[in-house]
Every structure is written in C-alpha cells, then in structure tokens.
N, C-alpha and C positions, 0 to 999 in steps of 0.2 A: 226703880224702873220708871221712865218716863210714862206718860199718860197712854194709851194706845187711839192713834189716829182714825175717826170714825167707827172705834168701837170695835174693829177689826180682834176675832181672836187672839188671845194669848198666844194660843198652845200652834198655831197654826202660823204665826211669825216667829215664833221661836224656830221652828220645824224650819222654816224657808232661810230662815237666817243658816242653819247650822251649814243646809247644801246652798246655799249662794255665797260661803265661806272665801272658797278658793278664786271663784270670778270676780267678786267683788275686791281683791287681794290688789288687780290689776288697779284700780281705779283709786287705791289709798291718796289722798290729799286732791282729791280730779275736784272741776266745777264740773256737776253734771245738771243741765238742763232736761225738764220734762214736761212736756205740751201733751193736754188730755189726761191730766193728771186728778182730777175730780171726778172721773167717773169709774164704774166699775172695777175694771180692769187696773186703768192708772192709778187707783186710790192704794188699790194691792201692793203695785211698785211700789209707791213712794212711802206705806206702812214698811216694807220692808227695808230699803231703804233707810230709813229714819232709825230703824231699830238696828241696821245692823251697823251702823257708822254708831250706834252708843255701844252696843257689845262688844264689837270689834275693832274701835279707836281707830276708825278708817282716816275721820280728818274729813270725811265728803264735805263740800257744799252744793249745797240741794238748791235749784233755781226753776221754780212752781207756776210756770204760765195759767194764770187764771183768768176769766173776764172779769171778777169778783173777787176781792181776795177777802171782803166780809162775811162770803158766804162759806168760805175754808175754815173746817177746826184744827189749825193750824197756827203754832205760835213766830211769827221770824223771829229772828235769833241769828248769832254768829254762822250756823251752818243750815240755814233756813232763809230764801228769797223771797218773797212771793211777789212776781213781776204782773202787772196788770194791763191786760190787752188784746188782744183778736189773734189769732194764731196767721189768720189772711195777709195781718198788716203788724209784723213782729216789733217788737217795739224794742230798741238795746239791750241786747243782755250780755256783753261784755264776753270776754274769752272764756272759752269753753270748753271741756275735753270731753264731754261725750255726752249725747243727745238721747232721746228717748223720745219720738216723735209718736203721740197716740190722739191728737186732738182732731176728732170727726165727729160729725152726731149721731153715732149707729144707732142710739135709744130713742131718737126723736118719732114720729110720729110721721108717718108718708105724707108730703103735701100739705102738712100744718110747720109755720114757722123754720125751725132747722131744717126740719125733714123735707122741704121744699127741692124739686130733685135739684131745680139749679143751686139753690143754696147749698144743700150738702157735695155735688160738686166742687161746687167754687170752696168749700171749708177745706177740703181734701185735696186739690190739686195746688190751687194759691197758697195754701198752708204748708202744705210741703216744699214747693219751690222755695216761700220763706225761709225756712227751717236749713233745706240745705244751702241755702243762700250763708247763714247763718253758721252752716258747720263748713262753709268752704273758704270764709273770713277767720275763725279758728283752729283749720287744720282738724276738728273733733271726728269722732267717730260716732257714727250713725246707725241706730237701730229703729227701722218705719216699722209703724203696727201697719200690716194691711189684712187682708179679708181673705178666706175662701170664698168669696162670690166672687174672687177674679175670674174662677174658673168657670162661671156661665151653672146652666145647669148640670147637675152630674149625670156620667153615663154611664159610670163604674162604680164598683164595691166600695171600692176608696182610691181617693181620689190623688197621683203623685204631682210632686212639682214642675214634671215634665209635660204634665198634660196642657194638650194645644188648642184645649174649648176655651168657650169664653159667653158673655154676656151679650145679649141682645141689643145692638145697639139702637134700636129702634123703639125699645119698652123703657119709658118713662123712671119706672123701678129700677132699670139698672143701673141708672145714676150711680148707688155707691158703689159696686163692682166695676162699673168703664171707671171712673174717677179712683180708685185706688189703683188699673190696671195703668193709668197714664201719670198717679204718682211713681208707682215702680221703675213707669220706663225712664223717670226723671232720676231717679234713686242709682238707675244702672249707667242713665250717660256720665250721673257728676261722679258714679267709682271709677268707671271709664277713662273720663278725662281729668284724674290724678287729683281733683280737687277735694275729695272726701271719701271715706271708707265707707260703703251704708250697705247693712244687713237688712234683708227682707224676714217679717214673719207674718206668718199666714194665717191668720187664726182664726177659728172655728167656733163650739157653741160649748161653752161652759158654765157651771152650776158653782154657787156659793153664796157668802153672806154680802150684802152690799147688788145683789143681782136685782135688777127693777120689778117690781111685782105687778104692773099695770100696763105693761107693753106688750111688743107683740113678742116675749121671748117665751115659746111655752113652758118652760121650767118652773119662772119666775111666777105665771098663770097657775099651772097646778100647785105651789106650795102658797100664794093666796087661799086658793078655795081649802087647801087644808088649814090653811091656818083661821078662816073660817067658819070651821067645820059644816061644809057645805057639799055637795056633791063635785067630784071633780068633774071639769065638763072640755071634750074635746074639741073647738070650732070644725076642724075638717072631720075624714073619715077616719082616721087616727094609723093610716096607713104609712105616713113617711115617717122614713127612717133620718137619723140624727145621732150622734156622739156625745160627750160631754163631759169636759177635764176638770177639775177642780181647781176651783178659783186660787187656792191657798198653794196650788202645785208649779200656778203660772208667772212666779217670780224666777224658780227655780230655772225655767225655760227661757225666759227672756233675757237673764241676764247673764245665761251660758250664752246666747246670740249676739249680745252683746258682745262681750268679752273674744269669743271661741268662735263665732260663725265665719263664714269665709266672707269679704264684702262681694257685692254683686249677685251673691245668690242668695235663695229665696229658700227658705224653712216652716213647713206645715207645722203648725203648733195646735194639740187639741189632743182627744182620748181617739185612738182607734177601732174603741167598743163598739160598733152598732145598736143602736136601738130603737123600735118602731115609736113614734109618740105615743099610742096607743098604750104597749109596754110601760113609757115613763110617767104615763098617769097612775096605771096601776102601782108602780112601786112607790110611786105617791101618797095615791091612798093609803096604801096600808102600813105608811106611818102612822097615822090615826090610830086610835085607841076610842072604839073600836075602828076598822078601818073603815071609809066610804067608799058611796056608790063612785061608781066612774058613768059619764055619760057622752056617749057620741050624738053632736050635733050635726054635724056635714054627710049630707046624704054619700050613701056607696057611689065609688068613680071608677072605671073599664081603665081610664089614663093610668101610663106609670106613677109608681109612688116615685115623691119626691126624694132625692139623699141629698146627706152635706155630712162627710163623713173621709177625715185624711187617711194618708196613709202618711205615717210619720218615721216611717223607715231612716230616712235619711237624718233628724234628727237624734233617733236613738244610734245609728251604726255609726257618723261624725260627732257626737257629741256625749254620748251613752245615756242620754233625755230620755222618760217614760213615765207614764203615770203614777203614781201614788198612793193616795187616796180614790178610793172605786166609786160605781154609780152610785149605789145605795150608800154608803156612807158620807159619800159628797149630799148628796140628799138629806141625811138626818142630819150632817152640822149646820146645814143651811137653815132648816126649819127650826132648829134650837134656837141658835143666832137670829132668826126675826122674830121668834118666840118673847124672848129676852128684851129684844129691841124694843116690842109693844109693850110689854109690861105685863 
C-alpha cells in the first residue's frame, strides 16, 4: 500500500474508498483535474482519489493545480500531474473529463492577504470562469465547491436549496457568499448553454483531521485548546447553532455529485444535526481525560442566534447521501489524528 497523502487516516480512506466504488466506476481511465486541492477539504478528494485508482485499477489521471507544487507531499508519476499556477489565470492543462473545482481561500484570514474581500472574490469568480472556460474546451463535467453563505443569513431550521435569501451585499464580509453566488450563476449559464455539465455543492461546516486549528473555524479552536489541555473558551456567547459532517464522509458526497447529481442544480452538502457552539465545546471538553473547563467570553446578546445549518433532504432522497460518522466521534478521530500529528 502506497504512502497515505498528508497523513490522512487509514481506516477512513479505506472506508471512503469502498462507498465511492460505484461513482468512481464512471470515471475508469478519465483525466480528472482538481483546483483547491491542498486544502482541507480538496486534500480529502484527492487522498481518496489516489487510493482508490490503486485499489480499484481505475487508470485515473489525477491533474493537481497548485501554486507550489514543492510544497505537496505528493510524488508525479504516471497518474499523478502537479500543474503550477493561479486558479485566476489557468495555465494548459490539456483534455479533460472531469473537473473538481474547490480553489478559494475560505481559511484565509478577513482582510489579511487572500482573505482580502476583493481578492477572495476575484480568486472565486475569475477562477471559476477559468475552470469552466477550461471544461467547456474539453466537453468535462463539472463539479464547483460552493458555500452555504450563498444563502445570506439563515432564518430557518435548516436551511433548503430553494431558499431565496441571500448575503448582504453592502457587508464587506460577504465577499465570499456574493462571489460564490455569481460563480453559480456562471456554473448555470455555461450548463444552460450546452457548453459543460456543472453540479453545484453547497457546503457547510465540518470536523476532521487536516481541519485548521488557528482560524476562525470553531471546531478546529476547541480541539486546540484540547489539545492543549487548557480551558476551552468560547469567543461569542456560545448561543449559535452550526452542523458538522465528517471530513472522512465528504468524498463519499462529492463524488456521488459528481458522478449522479443533475447539472444546473445545486446540492447542500453537510450533517443536518444541529448544534449550539456552546454544545460543541462542551463535547469537546470532555474528550479530555480529565475533561475541561469550558469558558464563555462574549458577553450575553437579546439578537437572534446565529445558524448555518442544511437541510440535505434532497441529497439523501436523489442520491441516498447521509452522514456516517456522528458528532462525537467525528470529534475523537479528529483529536487522535492531530494527537499523532504532534507527537
């Protein structure tokens, strides 16, 4: 068995491998290109990916838009690309049969470098229009990561694809929700006008190994401080509620969308569990042995609590997609796994 790519579980590409069997069946001997392939999320694909073209004698070739390709633990090789270059400004990558577009800076920092709102616009709308540029030259089929913050703030339980909210377009912050909402609309004119098949997914907030510990994702914050063993501590008043899939569940999703989704429509990808952050501190803590304190910093607020939380109906009833692994145990592989990491 080959090395495993950024260290990514065993037992948990196995697992991904065995349900993204049949999808990936469709795509035996494909060039499949993948933009955003280095962070979180895309590291997942393309560990699975990797793994499942050696189990399963698919034939893939794998073509890995990086800006850096020294900074990939990643060997080329016969079924292995690594092309170098700005997603804004695509640089050849020859014929194609199916895309995987995830390159934006969601982990960046607001108003520092990427996270700058025009630059992460501009990453996200120019990079797209590239990309489908790119799948409309090879006839490929297109699967965009985009966001639940298309949908603006939430004003529901959970939140369907149908819904007709949206982002402020006057708040600075919303940069990356308008800018994912006007790659879509880009996504739905090139299926529209016959030039490319592109599936929308929408995706939400999930927990696992490779998840950033130093941003603003609060998951990644409380299993820091656990891994610390320090108090966990809540920035707000620990009132908004939030979801959480499992990083190791989200190949199995994407690349049923790939594969299975209809082009032009758009698919909430994410866990439909509600949970208060509040909540997910506490089941934080008490991974510790013994567990910690939890501490809220943000004074109490009269304002609604915040949600971001799908309703993924449409992806289990079209596709038979649902979660796997649960909160708490999505929690303990995560904290094993950067456990391990550190040493």
């Amino acid at each position: 068995m080959a090395s495993v790519p950024w260290g990514l579980p065993d037992r948990d590409l196995d697992r991904a491998v065995e349900r993204v069997s049949a999808d990936l069946s469709r795509w035996r001997g494909a060039r499949v290109l993948v933009t955003g392939a280095t962070g979180f999320l895309g590291s997942w694909l393309v560990g699975t990916l990797l793994r499942a073209n050696e189990v399963l004698d698919l034939g893939l070739r794998l073509v890995v838009l990086t800006r850096d390709p020294t900074t990939v633990p990643l060997a080329p090789g016969p079924c292995l690309e690594l092309v170098a270059g700005d997603v804004r400004d695509l640089p050849p990558v020859g014929q194609v049969d199916a895309i995987v577009h995830g390159a934006a800076a969601s982990a960046s920092r607001f108003g520092v470098g990427d996270g700058e709102p025009r630059v992460m616009a501009a990453t996200i709308v120019d990079g797209t229009r590239a990309v489908l540029d790119a799948a409309a030259s090879s006839g490929a089929r297109v699967l965009f990561l985009s966001s639940g913050a298309v949908y603006g703030r939430q004003v529901v339980d959970a939140v369907p694809e149908d819904h007709a909210g949206g982002p402020d377009p006057l708040d600075p912050r919303s940069a990356y929700g308008e800018a994912k909402r006007m790659a879509e609309n880009w996504c739905a004119a090139t299926t529209a006008a016959g030039e490319a098949e592109v599936v929308v997914a929408r995706l939400f907030a999930f927990v696992g190994p490779r998840l950033p510990l130093d941003r603003h994702f609060a998951a990644g914050n409380f299993l820091a401080d656990v891994l610390a063993s320090r108090p966990v501590r809540i920035s707000g008043d620990g009132r908004t509620v939030r979801s959480y899939l499992y990083a190791g569940d989200v190949p199995e999703w994407l690349f049923a969308l790939l594969s299975r989704g209809v082009p032009g429509r758009a698919y909430n990808v994410g866990s439909p569990e509600a949970v208060t952050i509040a909540e997910l501190a506490s089941r934080a803590a008490r991974l510790a042995d013994p567990p910690l304190p939890v501490q809220v910093i943000g004074a109490p607020s009269d304002t609604p609590a915040s949600r971001y939380v799908p309703d993924t109906r449409r992806a289990e009833d079209e596709l038979g997609l649902r979660p796997r692994v649960g909160l708490d145990e999505g929690l303990r592989r995560s904290l094993a796994w950067f456990a391990v990491q550190r040493g």
